[in-house]
C-alpha positions in Angstrom: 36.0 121.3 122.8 36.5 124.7 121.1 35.2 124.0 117.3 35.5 127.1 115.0 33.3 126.7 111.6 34.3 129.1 108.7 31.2 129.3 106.5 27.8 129.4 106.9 26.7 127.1 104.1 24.5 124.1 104.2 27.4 122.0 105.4 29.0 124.6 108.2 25.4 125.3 109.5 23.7 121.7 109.8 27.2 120.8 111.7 27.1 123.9 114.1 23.4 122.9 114.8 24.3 119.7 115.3 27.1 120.2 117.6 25.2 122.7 119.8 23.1 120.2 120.8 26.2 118.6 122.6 28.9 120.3 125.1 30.9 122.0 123.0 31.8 125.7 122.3 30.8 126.4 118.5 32.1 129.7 117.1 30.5 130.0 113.5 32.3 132.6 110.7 31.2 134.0 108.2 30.9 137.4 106.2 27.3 137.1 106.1 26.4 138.8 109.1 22.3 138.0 108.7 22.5 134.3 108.5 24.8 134.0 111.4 23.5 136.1 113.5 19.7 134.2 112.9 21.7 130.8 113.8 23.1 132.4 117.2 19.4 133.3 118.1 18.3 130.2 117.7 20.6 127.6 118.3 23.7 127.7 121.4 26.3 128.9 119.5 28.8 132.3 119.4 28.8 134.1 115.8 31.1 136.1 114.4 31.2 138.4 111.4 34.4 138.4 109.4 36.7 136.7 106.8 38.5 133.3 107.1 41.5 134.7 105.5 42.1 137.6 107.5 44.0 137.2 110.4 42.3 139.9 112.6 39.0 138.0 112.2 40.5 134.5 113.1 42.5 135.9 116.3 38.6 137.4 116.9 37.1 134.2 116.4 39.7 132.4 119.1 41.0 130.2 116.9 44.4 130.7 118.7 42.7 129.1 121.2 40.8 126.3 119.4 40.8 122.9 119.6 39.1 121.9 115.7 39.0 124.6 112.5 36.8 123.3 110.2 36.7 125.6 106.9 33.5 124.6 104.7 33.3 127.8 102.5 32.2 127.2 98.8 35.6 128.2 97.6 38.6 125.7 97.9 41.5 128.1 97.8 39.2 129.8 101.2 39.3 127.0 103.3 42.8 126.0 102.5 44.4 129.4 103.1 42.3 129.6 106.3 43.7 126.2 107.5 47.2 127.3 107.1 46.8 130.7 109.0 44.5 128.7 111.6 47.0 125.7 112.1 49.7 128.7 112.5 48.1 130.5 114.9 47.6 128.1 117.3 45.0 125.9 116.1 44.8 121.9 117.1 43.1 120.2 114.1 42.1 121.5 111.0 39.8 120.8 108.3 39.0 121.9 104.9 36.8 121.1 102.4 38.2 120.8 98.9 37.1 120.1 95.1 39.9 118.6 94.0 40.1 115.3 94.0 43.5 115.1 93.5 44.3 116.3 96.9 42.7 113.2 98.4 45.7 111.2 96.9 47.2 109.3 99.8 50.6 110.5 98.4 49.5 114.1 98.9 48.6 113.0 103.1 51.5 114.3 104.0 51.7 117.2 101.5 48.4 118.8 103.3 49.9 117.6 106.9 53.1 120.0 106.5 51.1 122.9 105.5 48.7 123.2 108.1 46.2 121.1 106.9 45.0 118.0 109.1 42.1 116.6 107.1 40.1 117.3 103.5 36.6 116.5 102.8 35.1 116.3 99.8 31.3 116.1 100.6 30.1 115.2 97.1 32.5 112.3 96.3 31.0 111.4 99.7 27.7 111.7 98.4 28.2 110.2 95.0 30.0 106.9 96.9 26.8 106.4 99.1 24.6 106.5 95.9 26.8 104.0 94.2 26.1 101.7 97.0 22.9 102.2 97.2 22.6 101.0 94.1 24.4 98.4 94.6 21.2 96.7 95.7 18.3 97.8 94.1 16.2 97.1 97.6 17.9 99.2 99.7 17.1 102.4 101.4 20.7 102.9 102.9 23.6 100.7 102.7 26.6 101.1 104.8 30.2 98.8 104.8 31.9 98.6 108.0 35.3 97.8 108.4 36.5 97.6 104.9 33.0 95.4 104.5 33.2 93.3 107.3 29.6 94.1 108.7 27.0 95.3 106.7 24.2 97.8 108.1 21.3 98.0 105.3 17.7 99.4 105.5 14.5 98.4 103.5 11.5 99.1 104.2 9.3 96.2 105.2 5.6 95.7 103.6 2.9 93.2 104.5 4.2 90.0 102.7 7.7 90.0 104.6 7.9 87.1 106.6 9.5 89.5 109.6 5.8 91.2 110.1 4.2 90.9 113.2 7.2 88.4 114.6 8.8 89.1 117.8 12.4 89.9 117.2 13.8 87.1 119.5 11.6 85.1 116.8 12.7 86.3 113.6 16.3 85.2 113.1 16.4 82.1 115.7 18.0 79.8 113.8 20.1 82.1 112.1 22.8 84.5 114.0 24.5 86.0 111.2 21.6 89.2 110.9 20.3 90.9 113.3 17.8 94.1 113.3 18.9 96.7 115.3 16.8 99.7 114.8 13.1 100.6 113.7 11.8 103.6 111.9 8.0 103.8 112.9 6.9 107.3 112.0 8.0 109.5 113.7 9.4 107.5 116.3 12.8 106.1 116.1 13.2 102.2 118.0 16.4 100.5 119.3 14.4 97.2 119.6 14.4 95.0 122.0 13.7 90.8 121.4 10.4 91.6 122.4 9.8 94.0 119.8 8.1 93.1 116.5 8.3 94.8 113.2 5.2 96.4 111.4 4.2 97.1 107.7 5.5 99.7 106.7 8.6 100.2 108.8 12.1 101.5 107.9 14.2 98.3 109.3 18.1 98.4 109.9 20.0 95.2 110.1 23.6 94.3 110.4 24.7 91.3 108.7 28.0 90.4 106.9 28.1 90.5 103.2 27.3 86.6 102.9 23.9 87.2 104.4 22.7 90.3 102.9 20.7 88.1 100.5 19.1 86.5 103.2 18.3 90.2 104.6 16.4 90.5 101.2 14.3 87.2 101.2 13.4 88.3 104.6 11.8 91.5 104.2 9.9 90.1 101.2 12.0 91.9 98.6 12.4 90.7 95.1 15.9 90.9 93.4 15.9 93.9 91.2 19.6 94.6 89.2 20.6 97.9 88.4 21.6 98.2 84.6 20.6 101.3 83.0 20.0 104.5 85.3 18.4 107.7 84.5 19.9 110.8 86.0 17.9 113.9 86.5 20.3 117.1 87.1 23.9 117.3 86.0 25.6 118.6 89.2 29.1 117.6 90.9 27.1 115.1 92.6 26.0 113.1 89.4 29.4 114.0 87.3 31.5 112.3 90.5 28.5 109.1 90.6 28.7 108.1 87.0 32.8 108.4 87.3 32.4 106.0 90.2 30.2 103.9 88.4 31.1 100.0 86.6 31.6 100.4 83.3 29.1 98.1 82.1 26.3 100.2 83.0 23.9 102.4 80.7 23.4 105.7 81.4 21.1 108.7 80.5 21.2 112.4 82.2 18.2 115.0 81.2 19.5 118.2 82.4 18.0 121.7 81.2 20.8 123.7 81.3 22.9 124.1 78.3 26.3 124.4 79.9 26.0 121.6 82.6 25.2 119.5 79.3 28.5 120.6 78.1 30.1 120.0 81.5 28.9 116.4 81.7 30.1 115.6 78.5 33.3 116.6 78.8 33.4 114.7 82.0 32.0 111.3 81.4 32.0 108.4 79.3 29.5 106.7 77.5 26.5 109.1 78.8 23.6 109.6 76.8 22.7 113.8 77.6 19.4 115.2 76.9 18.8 119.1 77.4 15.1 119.2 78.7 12.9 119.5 82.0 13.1 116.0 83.9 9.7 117.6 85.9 8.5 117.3 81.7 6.0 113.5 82.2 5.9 113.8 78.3 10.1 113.9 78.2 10.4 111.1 80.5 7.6 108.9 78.6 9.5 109.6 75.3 13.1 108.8 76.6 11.7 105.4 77.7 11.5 105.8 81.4 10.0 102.6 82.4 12.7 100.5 80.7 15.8 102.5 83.2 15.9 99.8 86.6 16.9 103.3 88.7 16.2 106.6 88.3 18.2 109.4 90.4 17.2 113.1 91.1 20.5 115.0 91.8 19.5 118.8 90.6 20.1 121.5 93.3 16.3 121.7 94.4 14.5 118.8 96.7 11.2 119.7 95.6 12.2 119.2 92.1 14.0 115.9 93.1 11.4 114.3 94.9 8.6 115.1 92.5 10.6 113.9 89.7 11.1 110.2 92.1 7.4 110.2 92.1 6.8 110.8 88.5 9.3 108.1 88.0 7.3 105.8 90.3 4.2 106.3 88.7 5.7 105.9 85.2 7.1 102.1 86.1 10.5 102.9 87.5 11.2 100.2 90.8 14.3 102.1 92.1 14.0 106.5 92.7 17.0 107.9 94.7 16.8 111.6 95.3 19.1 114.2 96.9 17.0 116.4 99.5 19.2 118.7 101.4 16.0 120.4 102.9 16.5 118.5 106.3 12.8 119.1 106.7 11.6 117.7 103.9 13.5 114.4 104.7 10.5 113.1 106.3 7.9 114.2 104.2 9.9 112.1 101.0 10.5 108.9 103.6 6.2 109.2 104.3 6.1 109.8 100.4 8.2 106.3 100.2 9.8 108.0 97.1 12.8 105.2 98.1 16.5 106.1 99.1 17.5 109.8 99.9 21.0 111.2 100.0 21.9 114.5 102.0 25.0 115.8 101.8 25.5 117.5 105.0 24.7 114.4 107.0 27.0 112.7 104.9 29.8 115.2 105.7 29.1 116.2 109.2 29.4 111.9 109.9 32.8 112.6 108.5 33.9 115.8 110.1 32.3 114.4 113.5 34.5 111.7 113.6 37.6 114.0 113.5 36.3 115.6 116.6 35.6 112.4 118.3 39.5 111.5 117.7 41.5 108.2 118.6 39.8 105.0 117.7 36.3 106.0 117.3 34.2 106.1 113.4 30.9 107.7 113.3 28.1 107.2 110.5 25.1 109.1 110.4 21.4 107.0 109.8 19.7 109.0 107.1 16.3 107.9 108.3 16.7 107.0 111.9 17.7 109.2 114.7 20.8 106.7 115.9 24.3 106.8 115.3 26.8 103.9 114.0 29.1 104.1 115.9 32.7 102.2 115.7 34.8 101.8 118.8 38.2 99.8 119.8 38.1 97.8 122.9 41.1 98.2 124.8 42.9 95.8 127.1 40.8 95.7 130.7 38.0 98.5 129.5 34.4 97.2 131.4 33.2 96.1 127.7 35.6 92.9 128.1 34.8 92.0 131.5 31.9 89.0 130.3 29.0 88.3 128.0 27.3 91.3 126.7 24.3 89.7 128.5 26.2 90.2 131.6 27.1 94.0 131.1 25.0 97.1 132.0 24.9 99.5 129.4 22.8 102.8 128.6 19.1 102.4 127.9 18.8 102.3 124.1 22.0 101.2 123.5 22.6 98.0 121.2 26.1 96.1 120.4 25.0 95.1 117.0 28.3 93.1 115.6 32.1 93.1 116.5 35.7 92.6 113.4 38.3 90.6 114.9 41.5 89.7 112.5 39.3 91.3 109.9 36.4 89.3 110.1 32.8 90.3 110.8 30.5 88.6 113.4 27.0 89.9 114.6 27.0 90.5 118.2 24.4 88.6 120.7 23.7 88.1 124.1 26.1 85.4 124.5 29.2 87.2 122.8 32.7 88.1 124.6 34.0 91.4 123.5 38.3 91.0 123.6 40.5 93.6 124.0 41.5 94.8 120.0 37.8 94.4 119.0 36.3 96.8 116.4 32.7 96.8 118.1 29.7 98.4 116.3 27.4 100.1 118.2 24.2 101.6 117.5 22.8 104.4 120.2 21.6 107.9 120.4 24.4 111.2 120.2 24.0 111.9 123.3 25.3 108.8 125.0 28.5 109.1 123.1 30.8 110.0 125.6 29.2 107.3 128.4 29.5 104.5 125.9 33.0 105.7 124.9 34.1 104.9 128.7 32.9 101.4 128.7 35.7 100.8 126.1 38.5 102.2 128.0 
């Protein structure tokens, strides 16, 4: 595919990095002929130096020609005006990232769709939904609903007193097919176990479950069953305006910010929030707002240092649950190692979203925030090779799992034994690069 990316922010240049990695032709735009230029030195894409509004630079760009527009400017009224004069001159799909959440109104769909406009992202509502689930379990590292809900994909971290240590996996659930753990974060490495395989202390563990079991997922790992009440929220940005919106309403909340204005801003925007102007990085400030009686603390200011310093102040101070927003993809690591507990990045949460529209037809795509894997949701259609027996019976890639299948809406965790039918929603779990041979098995 042709993919043109207007805008050479974090979101527009983690997704041309990512994509170059695969066989695609990425043209990146942008006005700011340093940046791109470094990112076509380093990475296999085309840059090109110009204005998403002006026609001359779009025609120069070959969107004409393209098969996917993405527009991921900072500035709404950019990306939209670009996906009309994109869609216009010959574009396939288009893309734009918006801050309005208005425009994501399914009665505005087709609004967007007669001007040009084929999708709309809005990366921090994105971002703010995965924090809300994650805190929906006080446990969890990442938490991701598949299917409406159907399957369940969760990671915790597993310490010495879980009853899954040392156990080989064909071991661990025996007597119990509804969970199932289908990758392992060791380090560095990233493992798409095998029954063989056992899990050590202090691994990042993914299972998929249905909603029913997820409890049992938490007795398992040796977890204890921490509610999430009253949260402390460090930075007053989009991100934590659009979480608290999308919060219960029975839930406490407190926001430390330092500058004046986004205490003004948050105000205006939320209900029930206790703001206090100061500097969250302040230990004395977070001992006298009462830090160790909040069940969460989240860092959501614009810096990751900053955000994952504060999560380990927090720690130390008595707090169980620290989320914090890195968008430093290289510190990622260093705050898993730092087991500072969930992290939310906004790109990956994007790109996940953008990728699918790429990826077309039947076919869902969710990133793993600590684990080199993709989630992948495909639909099996009538005759593909993934029908033809048992999943015990089939040949698939190396490092390839079927983790769990929805038929008629209902989840159920995938084994050796189980008979993929034409219609299923199937759930796989494998690395980018086998996309395209796994998406033949299903057609």
């Amino acid at each position: 595919m042709k993919i043109i990316i207007a805008g050479a922010g974090d979101v527009g240049t983690h997704l041309a990095k990512m994509l170059s990695k695969e066989n695609h032709t990425i043209i990146l735009l942008d006005e700011q002929s340093e940046k791109i230029k470094a990112l076509e030195a380093n990475y296999d894409i085309l840059s090109v130096v110009g204005n998403p509004t002006s026609l001359k630079d779009l025609r120069e760009a070959q969107v004409p020609s393209s098969d996917l527009f993405v527009a991921v400017t900072p500035i709404e009224s950019t990306n939209i005006t670009a996906c009309m004069l994109a869609t216009n001159l010959g574009a396939k799909k288009t893309l734009a990232r918006i801050d309005n959440q208005e425009y994501l109104l399914p009665k505005n769909k087709e609004f967007f769709k007669s001007m040009g406009i084929d999708s709309l992202i809005f990366p921090e509502i994105l971002a703010a939904e995965e924090i809300v689930n994650n805190l929906k379990k006080g446990w969890v590292r990442q938490y991701v609903e598949l299917s409406g809900g159907a399957l369940i994909v969760l990671a915790t971290k597993i310490r010495s007193n879980s009853p899954l240590c040392n156990v080989p996996l064909e071991k661990a659930f025996a007597d119990n097919r509804n969970i199932r753990i289908v990758v392992i974060k060791r380090g560095d490495s990233t493992i798409i176990p095998s029954g063989k395989d056992q899990v050590k202390e202090d691994d990042i563990v993914y299972f998929i479950t249905t909603r029913n079991y997820v409890e049992e997922v938490r007795i398992q790992s040796g977890k204890s069953n921490c509610e999430v009440n009253n949260i402390m929220f460090l930075g007053a940005s989009r991100i934590c305006i659009k979480t608290i919106q999308s919060l219960p309403q029975n839930k406490d909340v407190k926001v430390i910010e330092k500058d004046q204005d986004k205490t003004y801003r948050i105000i205006e925007n939320t209900d029930n929030v206790l703001v206090v102007k100061g500097d969250g990085r302040d230990i004395g400030l977070l001992q006298e707002e009462d830090i160790d009686s909040f069940d969460a603390f989240v860092a959501l200011t614009g810096n990751a240092e900053t955000n994952i310093l504060a999560c380990l102040a927090a720690k130390e101070l008595g707090v169980s649950r620290t989320i914090a927003e890195v968008e430093n993809m290289d510190y990622i690591d260093m705050a898993e190692r730092l087991d500072i507990g969930a992290i939310i990045n906004k790109k990956i949460i994007a790109a996940s979203h953008i990728y699918q529209l790429i990826l077309g037809g039947d076919v869902s795509v969710k990133f793993l925030t600590f684990a080199d894997v993709d989630v992948v949701e495909l639909k099996a259609e009538n005759d593909s090779y993934i029908t033809k027996g048992p999943l015990y019976t089939l040949s698939l890639p190396k490092n390839t799992i079927i983790g769990g299948i929805v038929r008629d809406g209902k989840g159920i965790v995938a084994v050796g034994g189980t008979q993929i039918e034409p219609g299923d929603n199937v759930t796989v779990f494998c690395h980018r690069e086998l996309l395209q041979k796994i998406e033949k098995l299903f057609k």
